[in-house]
Chimera marker file (.cmm) of the C-alpha trace (Angstrom):
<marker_set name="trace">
<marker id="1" x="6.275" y="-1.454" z="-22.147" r="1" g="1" b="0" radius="0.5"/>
<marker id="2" x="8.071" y="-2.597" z="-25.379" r="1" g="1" b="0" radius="0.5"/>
<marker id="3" x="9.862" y="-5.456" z="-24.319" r="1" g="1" b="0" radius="0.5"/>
<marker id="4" x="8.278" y="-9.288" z="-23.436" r="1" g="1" b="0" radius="0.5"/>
<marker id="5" x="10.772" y="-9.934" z="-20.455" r="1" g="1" b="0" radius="0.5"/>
<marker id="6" x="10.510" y="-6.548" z="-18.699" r="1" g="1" b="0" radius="0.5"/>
<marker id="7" x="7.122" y="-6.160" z="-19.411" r="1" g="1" b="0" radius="0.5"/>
<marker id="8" x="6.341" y="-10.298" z="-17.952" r="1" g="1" b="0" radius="0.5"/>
<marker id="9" x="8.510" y="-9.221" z="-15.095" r="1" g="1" b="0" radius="0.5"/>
<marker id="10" x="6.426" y="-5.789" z="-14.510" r="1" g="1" b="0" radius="0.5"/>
<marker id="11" x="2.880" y="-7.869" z="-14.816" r="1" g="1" b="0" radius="0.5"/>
<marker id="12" x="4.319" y="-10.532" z="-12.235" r="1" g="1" b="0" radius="0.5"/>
<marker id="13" x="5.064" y="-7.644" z="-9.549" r="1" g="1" b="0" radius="0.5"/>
<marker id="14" x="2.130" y="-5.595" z="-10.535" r="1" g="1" b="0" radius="0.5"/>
<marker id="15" x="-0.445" y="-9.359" z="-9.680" r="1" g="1" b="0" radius="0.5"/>
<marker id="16" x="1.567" y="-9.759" z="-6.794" r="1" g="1" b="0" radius="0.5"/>
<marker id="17" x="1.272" y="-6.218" z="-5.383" r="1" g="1" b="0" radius="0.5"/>
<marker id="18" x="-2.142" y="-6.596" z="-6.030" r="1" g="1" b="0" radius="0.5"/>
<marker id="19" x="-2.825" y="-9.331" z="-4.140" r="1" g="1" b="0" radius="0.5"/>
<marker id="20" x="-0.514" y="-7.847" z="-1.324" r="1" g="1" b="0" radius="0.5"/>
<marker id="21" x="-2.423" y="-4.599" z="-1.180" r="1" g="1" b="0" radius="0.5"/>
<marker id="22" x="-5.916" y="-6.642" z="-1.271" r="1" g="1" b="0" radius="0.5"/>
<marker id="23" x="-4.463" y="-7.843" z="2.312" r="1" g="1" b="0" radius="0.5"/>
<marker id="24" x="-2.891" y="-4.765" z="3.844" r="1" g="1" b="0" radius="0.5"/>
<marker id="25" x="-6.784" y="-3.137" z="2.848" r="1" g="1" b="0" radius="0.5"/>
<marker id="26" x="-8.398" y="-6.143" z="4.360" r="1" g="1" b="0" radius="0.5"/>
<marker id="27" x="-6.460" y="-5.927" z="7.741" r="1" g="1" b="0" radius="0.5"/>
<marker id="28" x="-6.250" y="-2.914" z="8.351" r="1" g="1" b="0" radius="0.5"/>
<marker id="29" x="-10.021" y="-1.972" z="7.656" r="1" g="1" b="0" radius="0.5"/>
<marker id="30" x="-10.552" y="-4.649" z="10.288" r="1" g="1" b="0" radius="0.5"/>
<marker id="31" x="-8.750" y="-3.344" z="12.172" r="1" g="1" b="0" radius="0.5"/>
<marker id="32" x="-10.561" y="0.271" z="12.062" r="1" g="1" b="0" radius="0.5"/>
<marker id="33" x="-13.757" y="-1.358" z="12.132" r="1" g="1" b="0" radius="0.5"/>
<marker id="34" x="-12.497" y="-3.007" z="15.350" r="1" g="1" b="0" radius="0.5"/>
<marker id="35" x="-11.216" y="0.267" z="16.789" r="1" g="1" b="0" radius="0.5"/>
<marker id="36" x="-14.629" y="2.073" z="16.374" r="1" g="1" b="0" radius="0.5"/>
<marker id="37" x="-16.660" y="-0.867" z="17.894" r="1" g="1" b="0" radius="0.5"/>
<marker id="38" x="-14.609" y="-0.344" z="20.819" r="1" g="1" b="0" radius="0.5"/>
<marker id="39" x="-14.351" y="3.175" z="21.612" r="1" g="1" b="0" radius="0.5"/>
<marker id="40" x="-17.896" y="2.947" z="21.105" r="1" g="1" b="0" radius="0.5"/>
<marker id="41" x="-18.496" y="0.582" z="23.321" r="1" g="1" b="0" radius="0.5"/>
<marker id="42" x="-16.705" y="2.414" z="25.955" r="1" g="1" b="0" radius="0.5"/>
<marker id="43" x="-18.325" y="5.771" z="26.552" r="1" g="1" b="0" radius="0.5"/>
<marker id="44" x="-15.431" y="7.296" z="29.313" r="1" g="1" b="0" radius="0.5"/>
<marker id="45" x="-12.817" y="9.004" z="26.556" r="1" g="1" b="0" radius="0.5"/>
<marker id="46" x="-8.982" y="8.537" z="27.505" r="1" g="1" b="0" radius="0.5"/>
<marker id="47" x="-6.341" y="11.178" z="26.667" r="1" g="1" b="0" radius="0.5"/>
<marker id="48" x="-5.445" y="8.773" z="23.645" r="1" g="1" b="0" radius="0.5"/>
<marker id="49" x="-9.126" y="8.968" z="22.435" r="1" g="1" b="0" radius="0.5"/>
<marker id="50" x="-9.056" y="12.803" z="22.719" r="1" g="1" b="0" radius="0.5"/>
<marker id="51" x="-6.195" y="12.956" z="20.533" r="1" g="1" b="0" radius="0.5"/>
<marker id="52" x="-6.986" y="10.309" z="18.406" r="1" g="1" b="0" radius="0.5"/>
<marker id="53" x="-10.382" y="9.699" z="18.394" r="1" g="1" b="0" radius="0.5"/>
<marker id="54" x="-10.302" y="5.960" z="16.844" r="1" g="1" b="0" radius="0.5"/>
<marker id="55" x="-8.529" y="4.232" z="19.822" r="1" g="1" b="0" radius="0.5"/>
<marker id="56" x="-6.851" y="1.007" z="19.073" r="1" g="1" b="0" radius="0.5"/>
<marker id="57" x="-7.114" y="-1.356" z="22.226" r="1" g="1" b="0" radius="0.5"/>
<marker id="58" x="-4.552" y="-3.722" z="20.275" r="1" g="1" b="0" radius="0.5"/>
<marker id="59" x="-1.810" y="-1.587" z="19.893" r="1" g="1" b="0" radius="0.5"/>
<marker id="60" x="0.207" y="1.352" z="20.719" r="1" g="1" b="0" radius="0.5"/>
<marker id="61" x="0.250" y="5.179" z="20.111" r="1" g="1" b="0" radius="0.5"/>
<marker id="62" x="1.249" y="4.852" z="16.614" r="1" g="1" b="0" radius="0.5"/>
<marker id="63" x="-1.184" y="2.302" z="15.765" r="1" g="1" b="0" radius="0.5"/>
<marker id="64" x="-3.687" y="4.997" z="15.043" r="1" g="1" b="0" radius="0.5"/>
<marker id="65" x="-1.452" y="6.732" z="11.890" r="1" g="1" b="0" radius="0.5"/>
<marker id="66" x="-0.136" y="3.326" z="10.832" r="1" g="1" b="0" radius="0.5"/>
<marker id="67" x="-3.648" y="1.331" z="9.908" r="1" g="1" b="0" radius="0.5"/>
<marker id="68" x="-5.231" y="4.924" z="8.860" r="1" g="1" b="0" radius="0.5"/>
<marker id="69" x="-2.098" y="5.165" z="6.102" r="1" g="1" b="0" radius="0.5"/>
<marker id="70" x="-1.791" y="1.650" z="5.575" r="1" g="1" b="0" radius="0.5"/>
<marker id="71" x="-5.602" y="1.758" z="4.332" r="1" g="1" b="0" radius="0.5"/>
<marker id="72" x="-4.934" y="4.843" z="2.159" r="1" g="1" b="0" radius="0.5"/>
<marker id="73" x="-2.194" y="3.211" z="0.584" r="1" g="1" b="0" radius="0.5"/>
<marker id="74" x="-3.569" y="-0.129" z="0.248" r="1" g="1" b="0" radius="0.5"/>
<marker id="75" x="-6.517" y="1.205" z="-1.663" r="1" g="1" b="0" radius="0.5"/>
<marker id="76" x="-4.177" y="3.136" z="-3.843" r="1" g="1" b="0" radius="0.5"/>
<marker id="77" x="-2.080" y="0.359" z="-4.038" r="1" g="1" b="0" radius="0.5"/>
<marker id="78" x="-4.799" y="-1.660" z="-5.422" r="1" g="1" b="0" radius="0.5"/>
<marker id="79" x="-6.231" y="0.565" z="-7.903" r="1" g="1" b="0" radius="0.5"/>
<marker id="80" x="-2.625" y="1.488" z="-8.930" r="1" g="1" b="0" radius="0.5"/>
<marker id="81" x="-1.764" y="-2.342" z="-9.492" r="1" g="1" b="0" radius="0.5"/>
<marker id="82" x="-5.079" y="-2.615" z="-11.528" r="1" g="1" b="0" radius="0.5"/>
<marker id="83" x="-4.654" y="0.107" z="-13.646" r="1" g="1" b="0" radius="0.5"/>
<marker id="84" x="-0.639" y="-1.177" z="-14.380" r="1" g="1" b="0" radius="0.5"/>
<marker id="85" x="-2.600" y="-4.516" z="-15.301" r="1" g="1" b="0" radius="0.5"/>
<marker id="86" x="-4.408" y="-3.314" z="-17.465" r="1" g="1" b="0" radius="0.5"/>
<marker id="87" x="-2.117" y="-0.802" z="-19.241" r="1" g="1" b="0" radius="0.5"/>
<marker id="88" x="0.202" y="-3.850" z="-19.693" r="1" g="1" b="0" radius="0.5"/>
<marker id="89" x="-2.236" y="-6.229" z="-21.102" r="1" g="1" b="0" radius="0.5"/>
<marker id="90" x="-3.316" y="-3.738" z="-23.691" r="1" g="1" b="0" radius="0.5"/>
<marker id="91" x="-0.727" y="-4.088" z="-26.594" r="1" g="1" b="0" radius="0.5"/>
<marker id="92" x="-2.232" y="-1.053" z="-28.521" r="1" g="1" b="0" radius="0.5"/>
<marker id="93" x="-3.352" y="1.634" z="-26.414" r="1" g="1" b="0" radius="0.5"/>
<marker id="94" x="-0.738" y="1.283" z="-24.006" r="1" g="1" b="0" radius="0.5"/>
<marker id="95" x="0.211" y="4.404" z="-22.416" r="1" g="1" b="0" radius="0.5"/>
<marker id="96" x="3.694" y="3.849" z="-20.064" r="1" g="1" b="0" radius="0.5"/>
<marker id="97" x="3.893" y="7.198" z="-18.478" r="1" g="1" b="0" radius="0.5"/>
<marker id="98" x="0.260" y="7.100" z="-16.556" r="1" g="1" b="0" radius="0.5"/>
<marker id="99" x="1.451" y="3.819" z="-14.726" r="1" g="1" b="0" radius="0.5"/>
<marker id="100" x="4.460" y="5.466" z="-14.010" r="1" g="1" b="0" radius="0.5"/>
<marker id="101" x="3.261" y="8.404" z="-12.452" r="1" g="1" b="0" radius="0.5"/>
<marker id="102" x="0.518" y="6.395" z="-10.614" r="1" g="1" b="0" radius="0.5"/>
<marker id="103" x="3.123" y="3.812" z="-9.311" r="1" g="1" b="0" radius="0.5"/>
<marker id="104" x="5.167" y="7.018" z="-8.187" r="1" g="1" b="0" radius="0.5"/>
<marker id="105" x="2.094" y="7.530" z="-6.096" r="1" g="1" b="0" radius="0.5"/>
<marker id="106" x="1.645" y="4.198" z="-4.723" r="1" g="1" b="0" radius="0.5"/>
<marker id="107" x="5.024" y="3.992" z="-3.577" r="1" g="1" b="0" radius="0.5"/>
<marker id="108" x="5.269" y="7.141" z="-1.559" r="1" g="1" b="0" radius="0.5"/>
<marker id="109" x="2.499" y="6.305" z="-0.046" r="1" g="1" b="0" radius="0.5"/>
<marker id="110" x="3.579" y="3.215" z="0.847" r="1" g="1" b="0" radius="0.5"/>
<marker id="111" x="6.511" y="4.410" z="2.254" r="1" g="1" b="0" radius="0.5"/>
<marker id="112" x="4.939" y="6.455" z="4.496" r="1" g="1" b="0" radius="0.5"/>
<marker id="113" x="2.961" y="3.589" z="5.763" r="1" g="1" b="0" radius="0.5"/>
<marker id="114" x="6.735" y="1.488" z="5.894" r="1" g="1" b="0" radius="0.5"/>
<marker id="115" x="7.952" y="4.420" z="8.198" r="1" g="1" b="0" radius="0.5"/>
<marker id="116" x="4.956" y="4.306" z="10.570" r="1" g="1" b="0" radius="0.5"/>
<marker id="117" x="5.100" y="0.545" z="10.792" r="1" g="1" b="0" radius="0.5"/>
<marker id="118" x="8.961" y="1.189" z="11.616" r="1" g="1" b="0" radius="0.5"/>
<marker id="119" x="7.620" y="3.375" z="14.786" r="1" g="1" b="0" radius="0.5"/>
<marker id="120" x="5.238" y="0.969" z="15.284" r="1" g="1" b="0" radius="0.5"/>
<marker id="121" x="7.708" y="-2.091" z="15.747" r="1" g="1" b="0" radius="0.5"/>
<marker id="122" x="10.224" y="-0.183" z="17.503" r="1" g="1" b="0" radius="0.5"/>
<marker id="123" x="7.806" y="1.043" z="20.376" r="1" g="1" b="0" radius="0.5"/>
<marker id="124" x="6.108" y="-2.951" z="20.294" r="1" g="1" b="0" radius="0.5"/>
<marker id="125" x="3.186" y="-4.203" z="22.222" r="1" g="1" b="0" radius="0.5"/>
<marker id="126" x="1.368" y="-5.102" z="19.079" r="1" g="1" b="0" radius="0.5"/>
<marker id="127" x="-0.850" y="-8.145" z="18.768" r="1" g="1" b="0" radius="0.5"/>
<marker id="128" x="-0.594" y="-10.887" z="15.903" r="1" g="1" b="0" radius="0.5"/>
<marker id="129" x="-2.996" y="-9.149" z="13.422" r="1" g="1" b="0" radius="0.5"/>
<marker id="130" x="-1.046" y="-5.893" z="13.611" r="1" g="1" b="0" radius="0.5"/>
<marker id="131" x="2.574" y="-8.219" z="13.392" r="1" g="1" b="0" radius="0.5"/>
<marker id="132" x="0.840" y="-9.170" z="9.797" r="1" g="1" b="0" radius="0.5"/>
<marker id="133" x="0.290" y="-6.346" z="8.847" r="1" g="1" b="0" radius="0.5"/>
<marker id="134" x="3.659" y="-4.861" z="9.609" r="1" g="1" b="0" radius="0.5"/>
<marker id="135" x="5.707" y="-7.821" z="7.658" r="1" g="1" b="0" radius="0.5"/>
<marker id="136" x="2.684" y="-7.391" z="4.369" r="1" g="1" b="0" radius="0.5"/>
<marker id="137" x="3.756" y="-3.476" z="4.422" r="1" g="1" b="0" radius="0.5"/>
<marker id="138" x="7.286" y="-4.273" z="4.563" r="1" g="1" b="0" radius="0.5"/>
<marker id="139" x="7.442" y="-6.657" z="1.799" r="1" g="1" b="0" radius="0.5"/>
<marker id="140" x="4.935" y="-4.510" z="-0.435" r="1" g="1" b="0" radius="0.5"/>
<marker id="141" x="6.865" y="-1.994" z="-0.134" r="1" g="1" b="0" radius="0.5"/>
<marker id="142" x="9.981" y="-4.063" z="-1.618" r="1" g="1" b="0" radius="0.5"/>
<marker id="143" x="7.927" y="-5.391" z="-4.156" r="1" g="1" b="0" radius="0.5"/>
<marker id="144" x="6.653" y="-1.909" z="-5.137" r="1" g="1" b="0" radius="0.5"/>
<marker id="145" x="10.171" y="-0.163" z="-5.271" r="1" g="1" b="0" radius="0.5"/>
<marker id="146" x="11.016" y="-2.791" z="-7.674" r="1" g="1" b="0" radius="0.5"/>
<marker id="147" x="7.891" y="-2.480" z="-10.015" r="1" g="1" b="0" radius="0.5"/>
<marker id="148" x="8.337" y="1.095" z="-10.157" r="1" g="1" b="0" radius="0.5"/>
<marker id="149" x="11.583" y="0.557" z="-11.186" r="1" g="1" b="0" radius="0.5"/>
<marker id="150" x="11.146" y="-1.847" z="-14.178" r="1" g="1" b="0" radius="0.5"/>
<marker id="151" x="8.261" y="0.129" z="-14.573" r="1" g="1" b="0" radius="0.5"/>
<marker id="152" x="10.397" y="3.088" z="-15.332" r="1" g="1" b="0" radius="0.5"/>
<marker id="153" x="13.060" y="0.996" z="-17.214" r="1" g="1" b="0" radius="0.5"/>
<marker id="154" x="10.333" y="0.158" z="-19.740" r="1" g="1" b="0" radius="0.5"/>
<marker id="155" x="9.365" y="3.974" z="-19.904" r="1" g="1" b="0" radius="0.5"/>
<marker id="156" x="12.886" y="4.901" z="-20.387" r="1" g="1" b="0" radius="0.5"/>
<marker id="157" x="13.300" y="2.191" z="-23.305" r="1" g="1" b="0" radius="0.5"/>
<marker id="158" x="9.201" y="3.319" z="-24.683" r="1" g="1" b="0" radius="0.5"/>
<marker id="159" x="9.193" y="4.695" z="-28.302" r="1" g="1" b="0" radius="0.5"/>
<marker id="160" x="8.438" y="8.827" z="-27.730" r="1" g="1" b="0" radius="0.5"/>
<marker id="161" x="5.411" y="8.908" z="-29.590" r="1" g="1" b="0" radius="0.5"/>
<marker id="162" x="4.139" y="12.565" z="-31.334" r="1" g="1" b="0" radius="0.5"/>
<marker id="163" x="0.210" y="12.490" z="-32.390" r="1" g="1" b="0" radius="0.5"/>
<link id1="1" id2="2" r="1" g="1" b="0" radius="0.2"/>
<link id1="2" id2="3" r="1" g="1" b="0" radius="0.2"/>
<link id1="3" id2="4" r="1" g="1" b="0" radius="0.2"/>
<link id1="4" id2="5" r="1" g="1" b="0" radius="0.2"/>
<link id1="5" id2="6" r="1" g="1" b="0" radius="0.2"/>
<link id1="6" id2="7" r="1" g="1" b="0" radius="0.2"/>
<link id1="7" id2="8" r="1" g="1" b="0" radius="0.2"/>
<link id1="8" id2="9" r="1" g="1" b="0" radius="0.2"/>
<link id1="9" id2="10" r="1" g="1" b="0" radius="0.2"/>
<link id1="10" id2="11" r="1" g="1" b="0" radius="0.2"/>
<link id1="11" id2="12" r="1" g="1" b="0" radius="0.2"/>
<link id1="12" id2="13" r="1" g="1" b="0" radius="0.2"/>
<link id1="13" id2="14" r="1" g="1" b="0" radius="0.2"/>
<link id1="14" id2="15" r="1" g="1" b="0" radius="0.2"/>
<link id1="15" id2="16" r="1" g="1" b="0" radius="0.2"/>
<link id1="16" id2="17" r="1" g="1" b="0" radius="0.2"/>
<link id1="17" id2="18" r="1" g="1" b="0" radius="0.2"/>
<link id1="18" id2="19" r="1" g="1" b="0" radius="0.2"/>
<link id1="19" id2="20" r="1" g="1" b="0" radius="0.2"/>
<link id1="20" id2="21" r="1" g="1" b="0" radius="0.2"/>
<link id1="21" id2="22" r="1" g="1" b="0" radius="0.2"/>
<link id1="22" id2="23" r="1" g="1" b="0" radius="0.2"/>
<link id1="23" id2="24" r="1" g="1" b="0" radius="0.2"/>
<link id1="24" id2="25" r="1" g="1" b="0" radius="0.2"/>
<link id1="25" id2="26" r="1" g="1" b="0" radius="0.2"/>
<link id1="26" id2="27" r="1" g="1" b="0" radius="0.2"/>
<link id1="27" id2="28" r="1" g="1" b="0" radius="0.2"/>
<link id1="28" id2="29" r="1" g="1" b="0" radius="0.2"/>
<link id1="29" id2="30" r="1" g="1" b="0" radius="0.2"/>
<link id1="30" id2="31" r="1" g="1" b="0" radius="0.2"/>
<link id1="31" id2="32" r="1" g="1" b="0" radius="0.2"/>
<link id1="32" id2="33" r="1" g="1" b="0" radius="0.2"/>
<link id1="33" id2="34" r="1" g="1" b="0" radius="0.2"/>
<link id1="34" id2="35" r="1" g="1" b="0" radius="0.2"/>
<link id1="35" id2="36" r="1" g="1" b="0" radius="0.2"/>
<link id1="36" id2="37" r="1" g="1" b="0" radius="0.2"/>
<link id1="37" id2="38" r="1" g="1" b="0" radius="0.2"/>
<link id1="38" id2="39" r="1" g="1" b="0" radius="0.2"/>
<link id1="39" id2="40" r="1" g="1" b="0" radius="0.2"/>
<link id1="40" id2="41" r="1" g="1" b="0" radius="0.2"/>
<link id1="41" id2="42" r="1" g="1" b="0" radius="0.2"/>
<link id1="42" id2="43" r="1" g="1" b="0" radius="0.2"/>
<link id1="43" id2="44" r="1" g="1" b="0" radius="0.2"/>
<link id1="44" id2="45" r="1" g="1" b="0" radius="0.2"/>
<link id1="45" id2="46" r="1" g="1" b="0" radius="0.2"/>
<link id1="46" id2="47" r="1" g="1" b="0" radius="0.2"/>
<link id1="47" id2="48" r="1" g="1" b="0" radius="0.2"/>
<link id1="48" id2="49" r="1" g="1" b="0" radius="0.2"/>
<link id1="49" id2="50" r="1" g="1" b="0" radius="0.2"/>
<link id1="50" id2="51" r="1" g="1" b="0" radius="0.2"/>
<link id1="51" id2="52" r="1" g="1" b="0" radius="0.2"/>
<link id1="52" id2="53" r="1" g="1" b="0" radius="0.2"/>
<link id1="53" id2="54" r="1" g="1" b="0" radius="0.2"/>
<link id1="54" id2="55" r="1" g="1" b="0" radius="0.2"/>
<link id1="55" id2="56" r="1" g="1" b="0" radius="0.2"/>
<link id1="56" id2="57" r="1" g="1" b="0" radius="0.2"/>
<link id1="57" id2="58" r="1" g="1" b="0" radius="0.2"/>
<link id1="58" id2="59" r="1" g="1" b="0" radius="0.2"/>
<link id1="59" id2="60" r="1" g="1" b="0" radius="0.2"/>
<link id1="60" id2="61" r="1" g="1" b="0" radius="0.2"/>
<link id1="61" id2="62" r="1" g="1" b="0" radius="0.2"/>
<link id1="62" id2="63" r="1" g="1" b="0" radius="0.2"/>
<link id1="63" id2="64" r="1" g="1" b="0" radius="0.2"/>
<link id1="64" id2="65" r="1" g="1" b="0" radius="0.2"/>
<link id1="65" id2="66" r="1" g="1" b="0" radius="0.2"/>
<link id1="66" id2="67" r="1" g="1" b="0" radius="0.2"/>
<link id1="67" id2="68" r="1" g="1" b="0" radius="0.2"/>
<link id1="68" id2="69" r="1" g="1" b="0" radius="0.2"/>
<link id1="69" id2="70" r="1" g="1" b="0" radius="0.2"/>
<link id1="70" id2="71" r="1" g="1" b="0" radius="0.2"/>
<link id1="71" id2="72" r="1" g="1" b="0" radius="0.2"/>
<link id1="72" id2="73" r="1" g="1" b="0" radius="0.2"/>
<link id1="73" id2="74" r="1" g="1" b="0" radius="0.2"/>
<link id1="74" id2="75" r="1" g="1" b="0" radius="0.2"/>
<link id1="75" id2="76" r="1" g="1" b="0" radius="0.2"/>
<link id1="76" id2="77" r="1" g="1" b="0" radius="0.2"/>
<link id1="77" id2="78" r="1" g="1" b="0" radius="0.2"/>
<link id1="78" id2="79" r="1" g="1" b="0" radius="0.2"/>
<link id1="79" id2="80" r="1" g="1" b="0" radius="0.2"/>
<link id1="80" id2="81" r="1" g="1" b="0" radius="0.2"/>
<link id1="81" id2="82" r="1" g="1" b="0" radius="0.2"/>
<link id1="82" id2="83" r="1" g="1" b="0" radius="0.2"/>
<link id1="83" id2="84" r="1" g="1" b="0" radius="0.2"/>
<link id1="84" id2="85" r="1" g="1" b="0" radius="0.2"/>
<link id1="85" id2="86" r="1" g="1" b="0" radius="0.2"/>
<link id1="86" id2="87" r="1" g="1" b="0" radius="0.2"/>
<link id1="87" id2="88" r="1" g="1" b="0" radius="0.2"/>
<link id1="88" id2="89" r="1" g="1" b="0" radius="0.2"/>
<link id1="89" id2="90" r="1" g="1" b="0" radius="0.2"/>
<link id1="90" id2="91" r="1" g="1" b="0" radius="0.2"/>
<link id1="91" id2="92" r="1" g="1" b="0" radius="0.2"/>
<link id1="92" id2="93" r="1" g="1" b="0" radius="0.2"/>
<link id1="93" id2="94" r="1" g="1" b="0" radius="0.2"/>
<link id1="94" id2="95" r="1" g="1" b="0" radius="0.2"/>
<link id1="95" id2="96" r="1" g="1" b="0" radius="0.2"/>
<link id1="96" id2="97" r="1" g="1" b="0" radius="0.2"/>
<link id1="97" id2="98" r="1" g="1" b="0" radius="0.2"/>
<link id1="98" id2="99" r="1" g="1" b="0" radius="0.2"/>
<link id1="99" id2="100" r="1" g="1" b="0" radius="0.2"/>
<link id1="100" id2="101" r="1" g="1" b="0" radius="0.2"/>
<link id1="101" id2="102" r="1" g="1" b="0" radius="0.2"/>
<link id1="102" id2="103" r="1" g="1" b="0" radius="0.2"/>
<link id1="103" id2="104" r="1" g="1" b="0" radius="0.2"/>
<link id1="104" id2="105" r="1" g="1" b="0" radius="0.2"/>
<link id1="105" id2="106" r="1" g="1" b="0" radius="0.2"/>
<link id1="106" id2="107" r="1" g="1" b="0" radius="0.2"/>
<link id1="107" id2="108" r="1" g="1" b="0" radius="0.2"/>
<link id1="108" id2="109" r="1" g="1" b="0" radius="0.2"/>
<link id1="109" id2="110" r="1" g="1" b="0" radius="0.2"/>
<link id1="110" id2="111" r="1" g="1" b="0" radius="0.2"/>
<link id1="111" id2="112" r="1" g="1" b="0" radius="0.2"/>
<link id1="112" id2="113" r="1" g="1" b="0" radius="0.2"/>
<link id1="113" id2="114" r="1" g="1" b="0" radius="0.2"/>
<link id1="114" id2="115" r="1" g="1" b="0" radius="0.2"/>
<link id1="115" id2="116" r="1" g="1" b="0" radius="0.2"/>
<link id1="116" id2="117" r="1" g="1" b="0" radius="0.2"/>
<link id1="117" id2="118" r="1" g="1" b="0" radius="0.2"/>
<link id1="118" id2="119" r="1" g="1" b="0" radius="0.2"/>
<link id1="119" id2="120" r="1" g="1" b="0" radius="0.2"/>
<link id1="120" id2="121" r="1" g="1" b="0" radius="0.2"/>
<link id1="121" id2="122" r="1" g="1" b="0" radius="0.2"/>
<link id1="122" id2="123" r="1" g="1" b="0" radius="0.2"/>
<link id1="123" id2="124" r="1" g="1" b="0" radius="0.2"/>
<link id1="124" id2="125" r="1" g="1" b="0" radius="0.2"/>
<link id1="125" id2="126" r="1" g="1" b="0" radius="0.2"/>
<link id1="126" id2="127" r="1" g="1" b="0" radius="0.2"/>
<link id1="127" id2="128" r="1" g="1" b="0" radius="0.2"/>
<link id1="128" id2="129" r="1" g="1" b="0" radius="0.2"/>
<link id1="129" id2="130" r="1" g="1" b="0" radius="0.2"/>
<link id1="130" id2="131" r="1" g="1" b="0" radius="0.2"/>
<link id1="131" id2="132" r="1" g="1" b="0" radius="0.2"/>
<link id1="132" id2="133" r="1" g="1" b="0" radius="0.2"/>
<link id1="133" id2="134" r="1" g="1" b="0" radius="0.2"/>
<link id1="134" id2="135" r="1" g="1" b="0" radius="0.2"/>
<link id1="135" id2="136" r="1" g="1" b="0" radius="0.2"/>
<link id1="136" id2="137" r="1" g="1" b="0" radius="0.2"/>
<link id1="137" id2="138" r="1" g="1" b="0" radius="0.2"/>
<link id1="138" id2="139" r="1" g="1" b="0" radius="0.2"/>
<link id1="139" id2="140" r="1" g="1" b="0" radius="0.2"/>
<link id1="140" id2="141" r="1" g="1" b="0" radius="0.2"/>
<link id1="141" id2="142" r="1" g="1" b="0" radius="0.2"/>
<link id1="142" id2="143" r="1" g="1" b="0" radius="0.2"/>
<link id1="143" id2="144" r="1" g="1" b="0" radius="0.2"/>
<link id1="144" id2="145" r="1" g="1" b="0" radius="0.2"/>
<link id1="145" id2="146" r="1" g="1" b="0" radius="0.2"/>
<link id1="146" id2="147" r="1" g="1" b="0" radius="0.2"/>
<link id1="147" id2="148" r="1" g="1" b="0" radius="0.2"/>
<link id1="148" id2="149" r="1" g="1" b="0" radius="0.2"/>
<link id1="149" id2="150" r="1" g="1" b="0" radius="0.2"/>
<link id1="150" id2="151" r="1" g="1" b="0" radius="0.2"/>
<link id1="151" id2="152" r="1" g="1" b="0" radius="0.2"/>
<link id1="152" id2="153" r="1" g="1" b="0" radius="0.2"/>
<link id1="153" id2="154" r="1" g="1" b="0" radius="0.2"/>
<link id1="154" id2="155" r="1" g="1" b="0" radius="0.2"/>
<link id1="155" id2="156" r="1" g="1" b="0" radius="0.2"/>
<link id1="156" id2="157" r="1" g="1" b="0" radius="0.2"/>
<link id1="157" id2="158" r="1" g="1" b="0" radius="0.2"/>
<link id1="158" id2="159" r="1" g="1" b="0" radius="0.2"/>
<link id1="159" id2="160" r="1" g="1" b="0" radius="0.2"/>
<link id1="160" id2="161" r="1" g="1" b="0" radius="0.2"/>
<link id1="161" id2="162" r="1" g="1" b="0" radius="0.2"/>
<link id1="162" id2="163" r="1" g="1" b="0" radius="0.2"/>
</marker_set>
């Protein structure tokens, strides 16, 4: 990251991806938690527990993919984002091409967990805490297409350094 204005602009998305991936992990680990008290809790299985044996009671079919990838990524997300942070604050031993690759990472993962939440909104029947979680992925997955790309912009513009 050589440049103050692409590199400000980089830290702002990389804080607020954080803190957007801190809430995507946060719901939708409740909303496993949630799953697994209740399937528990009822001991007949359905055909939907067979298949998938977390059943969501506050969703729909493809509830079960959507908060299982939306975890994955959100804990990637997060470490990703922290990483970027801290590659960016380090003026010296900065090293542009490991938060590139890990933001590659982040954000096809995330957009996996965009397309699920797609299938999830177009079949419907969620409740409110799913609807947030839907609209977080969404927008974190705007926000990380965009840091990945002044991410690469700054790689592109990096001195090639030979040791």
């Amino acid at each position: 990251m050589a440049s103050g204005a692409s590199r400000s602009t980089a830290f702002g998305l990389l804080f607020i991806n954080l803190l957007l991936y801190l809430v995507i992990t946060g719901i939708a680990a409740w909303v496993i938690n949630h799953g697994i008290e209740w399937s528990h809790e009822t001991a007949h299985l359905s055909p939907t527990a067979r298949l998938f044996p977390i059943y969501f009671p506050i969703g729909n079919m493809a509830t079960g993919f959507f908060v299982v990838f939306s975890l994955i990524s959100g804990v990637i997300g997060m470490i990703t984002s922290t990483t970027g942070i801290h590659n960016i604050t380090q003026i010296s031993a900065m090293n542009p091409y490991t938060v590139a690759g890990s933001s590659l990472v982040a954000l096809s993962l995330t957009l996996l967990s965009l397309g699920l939440a797609c299938k999830e909104i177009h079949l419907g029947h969620t409740e409110e805490n799913l609807r947030i979680l839907e609209v977080t992925t969404i927008i974190v997955s705007v926000t990380q297409l965009l840091c990945t790309g002044a991410i690469h912009d700054e790689m592109r513009r990096a001195p090639i350094l030979i040791r």
